[in-house]
Steps between C-alpha positions, in 0.01 A plus 500: 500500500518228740150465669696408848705818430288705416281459872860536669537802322173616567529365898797724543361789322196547801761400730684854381194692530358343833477740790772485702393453891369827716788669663265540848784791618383660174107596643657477848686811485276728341346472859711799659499679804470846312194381299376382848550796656280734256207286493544484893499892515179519287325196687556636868476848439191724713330472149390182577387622887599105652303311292260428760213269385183655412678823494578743205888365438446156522308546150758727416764239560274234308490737180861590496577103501250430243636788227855311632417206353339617223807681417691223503262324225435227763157381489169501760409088549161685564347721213717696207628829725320399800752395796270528842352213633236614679488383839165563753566653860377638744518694823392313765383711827365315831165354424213480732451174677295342787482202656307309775553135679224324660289885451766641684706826297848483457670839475731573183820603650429392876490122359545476126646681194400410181783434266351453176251754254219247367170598551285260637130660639461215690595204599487247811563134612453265781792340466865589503811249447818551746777384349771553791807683347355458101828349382500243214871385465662187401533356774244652742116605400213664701277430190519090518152436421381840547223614287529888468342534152271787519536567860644726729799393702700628788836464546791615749854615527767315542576124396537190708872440689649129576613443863843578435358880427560474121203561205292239392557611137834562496691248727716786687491800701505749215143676414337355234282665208208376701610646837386894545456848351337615194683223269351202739178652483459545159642186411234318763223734324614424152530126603085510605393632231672284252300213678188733429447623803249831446622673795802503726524607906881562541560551920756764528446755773874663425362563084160593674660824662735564257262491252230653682737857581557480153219522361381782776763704375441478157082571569667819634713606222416594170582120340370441171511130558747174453560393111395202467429256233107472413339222750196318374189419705589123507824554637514349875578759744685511816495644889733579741363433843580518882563257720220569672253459208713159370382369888150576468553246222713265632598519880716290511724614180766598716599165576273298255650435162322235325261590217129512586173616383298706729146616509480861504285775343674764314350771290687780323517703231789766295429762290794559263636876533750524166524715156627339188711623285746346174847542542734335225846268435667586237596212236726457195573200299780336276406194337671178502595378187562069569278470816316829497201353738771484816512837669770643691395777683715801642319731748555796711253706698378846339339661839671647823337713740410817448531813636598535879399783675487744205862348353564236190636129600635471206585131518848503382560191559181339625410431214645720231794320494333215378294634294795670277698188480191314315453753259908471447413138483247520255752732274788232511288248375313704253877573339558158481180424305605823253823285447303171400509329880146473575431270813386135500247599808274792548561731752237709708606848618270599801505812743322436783228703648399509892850311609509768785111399584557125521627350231164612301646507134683162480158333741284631216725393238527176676192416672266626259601632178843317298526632244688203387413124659708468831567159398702641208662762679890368526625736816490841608767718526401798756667821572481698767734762674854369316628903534700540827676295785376446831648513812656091465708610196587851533932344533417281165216639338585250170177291592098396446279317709326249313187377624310158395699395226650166715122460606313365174724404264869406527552566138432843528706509815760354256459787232495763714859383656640451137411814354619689778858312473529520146369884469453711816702336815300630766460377801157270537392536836206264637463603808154579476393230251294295779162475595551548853713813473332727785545788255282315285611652134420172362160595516486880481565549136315416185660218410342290763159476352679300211731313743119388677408368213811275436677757266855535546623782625790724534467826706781760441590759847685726660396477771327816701695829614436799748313614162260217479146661469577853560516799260887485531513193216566727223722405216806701605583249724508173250809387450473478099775227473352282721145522386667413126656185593234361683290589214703315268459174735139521470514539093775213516294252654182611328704411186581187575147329605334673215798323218603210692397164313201402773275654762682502857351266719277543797651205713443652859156559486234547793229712530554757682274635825 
């Protein structure tokens, strides 16, 4: 036979018997609102008594999710059968401090509250740095050859204004990120002690009392203690102090604002008051089969809160919701590798721990302990409460808020609008997708401890209802349909950046505050 024959022959033969490509709709719709529904009625049942962290049902909940997976034949990216990452905590109670200036005591509470648990027996200086308002923008700095390496620095509320009554920072009248409340100040606190400062004197006599009746109340109740993530010794630590103590300092700081060092003796110590404990994330991997080092992860938070005066929160919604439509995630795409369409990137399934106590989970994940290299982490896909319809969309309920996914990365801003046209049609709302949304979702979920690090991000909500955080967000009130589509969406897009031919780019990148 003709050699040049022959090879056509044989090029049209594996032509025949190549794979066709993956129908998506296929895997799609085995993602249904009736499968939903069961594994919602098991997940935020009373068994599971709220899933509160460090409590009885969150390890309940992280057991049920691990037999899940291993149901499902999808493997642990940790040990054969083992899906908990172990992450440290602790419960963090008021500790003991003192303080004196120039050998004179300053009273916790009257004058100072102190907002961090390190322990430090002792420790004193005759120095301290002011550095006015502690901003470090772009275009305005209070650290401009400021030396706070090591040393402890006081700072104030507020931030400079131009004549014409607008912010320094900013340019206009709006409040900026460096202006006031509990965002300014730990933004100003943050920004110290990434120049190194060791300890931080945030004036705030409004966060001094608020602070100070709430921890009074708390000494008088039967609190166990904030959960917290574990704090090392070497960690620089922070105080909230009065006005009165900030003048002893500085007289002047009222109406002085440039940066000085002043000569002052301060001694103090802080004995930590906590108990550890290991709570867990729960993890499950598919392998990649082209580019199996790049990780896309999809994450929803395990926990909710408890019990409430002797009844179940049952967290319906907040977070079950999320957590069901991963593990109807993972299913799709485990189909479509039992029919030969294994994807070209790896994908990371992670439940959150401790959303509902700051984030903890993803900040551990994050912070301290990837699992996989944040560099090859593609984006993060987060989920959580995609069950009902607040109050904005009860005439046209046909909708999602998603959160982030313009932010980062305009590809995946591009993905997410094509799937949902080609597949799902449902209405995209933004609304909330800014940083200076005063509800603030952008940073009240887990995916922002990826989206810190420069990880895009999309965050999939419903927004809240009268049943946010109270034991009436129980699954009888999910609209099934609803919670299906936008599930879909989620699997859609997660398809496409784990197949497409490269990685998504990162083109709007800046570190986050």
């Amino acid at each position: 036979m003709n050699k040049n024959l022959l090879l056509a022959l044989l090029g049209l033969f594996a032509m025949a018997c190549a794979k066709p490509p993956a129908d998506q709709t296929v895997y799609g719709n085995t993602i249904t609102s009736d499968d939903l529904k069961v594994l919602l009625y098991k997940y935020a049942s009373d068994e599971f008594e709220g899933r509160e962290t460090g409590e009885p049902g969150h390890d309940m909940a992280t057991n049920y999710l691990q037999e899940k997976y291993m149901s499902m034949n999808i493997a642990s990216p940790l040990t054969e059968g083992d899906y908990l990452q172990e992450v440290p905590l602790e419960r963090q109670k008021l500790p003991e401090a003192s303080m004196t200036l120039n050998g004179e005591t300053i009273e916790m509470f009257d004058d100072f509250i102190p907002s961090a648990n390190v322990n430090i027996p002792s420790l004193s200086a005759n120095q301290i740095v002011y550095a006015g308002y502690g901003i470090d923008a772009d275009n305005y700095s209070d650290y401009k050859n400021l030396d706070v390496k090591g040393k402890l620095v006081l700072i104030k509320t507020g931030e400079p204004m131009n004549a014409d009554s607008t912010y320094v920072t900013s340019g206009t009248k709006e409040k900026s990120q460096w202006t006031s409340g509990r965002r300014a100040r730990n933004l100003k606190i943050e920004t110290a002690t990434n120049l190194g400062a060791k300890g931080v004197f945030v004036v705030d006599d409004s966060a001094l009392k608020y602070y100070t009746n709430y921890y009074k109340k708390l000494m008088e109740s039967e609190y166990e203690g904030k959960i917290s993530s574990v704090n090392s010794n070497d960690e620089a630590f922070y105080f909230i102090i009065s006005d009165k103590l900030a003048k002893k300092l500085v007289d002047d700081i009222d109406t002085n604002d440039t940066p000085k060092i002043v000569d002052t003796r301060i001694e103090l110590s802080i004995k930590k008051n906590a108990d550890t404990f290991n709570s867990h994330n729960v993890v499950a991997f598919i392998e990649g089969e082209e580019h199996p080092e790049e990780i896309v992860v999809i994450s929803a938070h395990l926990d909710h809160i408890g019990i409430e005066d002797g009844e179940v929160s049952n967290g319906a919604d907040d977070d079950g919701s999320g957590t069901v439509a991963m593990l109807e995630i993972a299913q799709a795409f485990k189909s479509a590798i039992e029919d030969g369409y294994k994807p070209k990137r790896s994908i990371l399934f992670l439940h959150l721990t401790a959303e509902e106590k700051g984030l903890q989970g993803s900040k551990y994940y994050t912070d301290i302990n990837p699992i996989f290299p944040l560099e090859h982490t593609v984006a993060n896909l987060n989920i959580d409460m995609i069950g009902r319809v607040d109050k904005l969309h009860e005439e046209d309920r046909n909708y999602v808020y998603v959160i982030g996914a313009d932010m980062l990365s305009t590809e995946l801003y591009e993905i997410n609008e094509a799937v949902n046209e080609k597949y799902t049609n449902i209405k995209l709302d933004y609304r909330y997708s800014n940083e200076t949304d005063p509800n603030r979702y952008y940073y009240r979920s887990d995916h922002y401890n990826f989206a810190k690090n420069n990880i895009p991000v999309a965050f999939y909500f419903n927004g809240t209802h009268d049943d946010y955080h109270k034991v009436t967000d129980t699954p009888d009130k999910i609209q099934y349909d609803l919670l299906e589509k936008r599930t879909r969406l989620v699997f859609y897009t997660a398809w496409e950046l784990v197949n497409r031919e490269n990685r998504i780019l990162v083109d709007k990148a800046e570190k986050l505050k």
